[in-house]
N, C-alpha and C positions, 0 to 999 in steps of 0.2 A: 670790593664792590658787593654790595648785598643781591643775591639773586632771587629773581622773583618768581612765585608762587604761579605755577602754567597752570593749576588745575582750582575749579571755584564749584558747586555745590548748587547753585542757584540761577539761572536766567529768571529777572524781573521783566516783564513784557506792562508799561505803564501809557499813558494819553501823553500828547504833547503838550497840553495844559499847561501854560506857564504860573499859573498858581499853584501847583500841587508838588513840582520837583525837592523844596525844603521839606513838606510834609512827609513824601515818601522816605527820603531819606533817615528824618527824625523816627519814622516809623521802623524802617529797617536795623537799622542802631538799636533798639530800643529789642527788637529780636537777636540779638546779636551776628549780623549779619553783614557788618560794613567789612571788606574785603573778601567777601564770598560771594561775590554774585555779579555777574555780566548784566548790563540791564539796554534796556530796546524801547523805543518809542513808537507807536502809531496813534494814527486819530484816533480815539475810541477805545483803546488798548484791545479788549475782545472782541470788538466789533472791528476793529480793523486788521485784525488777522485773520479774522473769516466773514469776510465783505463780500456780498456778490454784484455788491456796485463798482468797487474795487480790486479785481482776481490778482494784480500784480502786487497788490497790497497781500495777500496772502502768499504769493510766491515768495516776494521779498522774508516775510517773516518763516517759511518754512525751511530758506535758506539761511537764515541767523539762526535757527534752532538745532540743525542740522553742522553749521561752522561752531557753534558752539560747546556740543555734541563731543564735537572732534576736537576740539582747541583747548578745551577747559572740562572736560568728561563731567558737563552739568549731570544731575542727578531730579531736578527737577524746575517746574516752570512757576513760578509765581504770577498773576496776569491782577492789576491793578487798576478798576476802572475805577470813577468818581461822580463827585456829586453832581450836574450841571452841565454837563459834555456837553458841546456844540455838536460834536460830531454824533451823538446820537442822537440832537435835536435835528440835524441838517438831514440826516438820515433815516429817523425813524418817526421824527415828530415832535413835537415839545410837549412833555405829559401834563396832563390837569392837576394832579395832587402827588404828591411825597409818594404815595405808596403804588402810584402807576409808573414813577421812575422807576425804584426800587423792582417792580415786577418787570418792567423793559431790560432793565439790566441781567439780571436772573434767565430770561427767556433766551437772550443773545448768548449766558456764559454756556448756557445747555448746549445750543450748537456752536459753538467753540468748543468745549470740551469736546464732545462727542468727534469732531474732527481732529482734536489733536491725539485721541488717544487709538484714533486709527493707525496715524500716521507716526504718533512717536510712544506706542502701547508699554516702551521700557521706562520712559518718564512719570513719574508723580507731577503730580499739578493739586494748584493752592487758587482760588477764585477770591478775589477780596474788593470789597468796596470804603471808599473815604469819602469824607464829606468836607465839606471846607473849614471846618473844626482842624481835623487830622485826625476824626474819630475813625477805626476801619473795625468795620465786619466781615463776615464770613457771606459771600453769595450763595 
């Protein structure tokens, strides 16, 4: 019986988006990345790990970060938002043009970062945006 690999490199923290799960994936592959990485869902990816409309939504993900941590001695966070979120729309507004998403998104990864590098200051973190292409940038 082949044993399995307890330790992985990466937690992906992504939206629940049902359009975007093949794209991240192909995306991740494509980094060389498929069997290194634990991956988490919330509404919003960064917005929903640090919601103040949803604080249990923050617990929840501080506690996957934290079991992960422990379980799989991750080394860092990947956090996946995209293009068209409901959940930033339901939450923050639906923007007028392309570049006031892009700046909604960017404003939210600030305070997400800023929060997780309180809280988990020995992790690296990677902010990335996709669009419905599968195109990803850098936030």
């Amino acid at each position: 019986m082949k044993q399995l690999k307890l330790q992985c490199d990466v937690l992906i923290l992504s939206c629940i988006d049902y359009r975007f799960p093949h794209l991240i994936c192909d995306y991740l592959d494509a980094r060389g990345l498929i069997g290194n990485y634990d991956i988490f869902t919330l509404p919003g990816a960064s917005l929903g790990a640090c919601c103040p409309e949803y604080p249990h939504w923050n617990e929840t993900f501080e506690e996957v970060v934290t079991l992960a941590m422990g379980l799989h001695s991750i080394k860092k966070i990947i956090i996946l938002n995209h293009e068209e979120c409901g959940a930033f729309q339901k939450l923050r507004g639906v923007p007028k043009k392309k570049s006031d998403e892009i700046m909604m998104h960017k404003n939210q990864v600030a305070i997400t970062q800023a929060w997780l590098e309180k809280k988990f200051p020995q992790l690296d973190y990677e902010f990335l945006y996709i669009n419905l292409s599968g195109d990803v940038v850098a936030l």
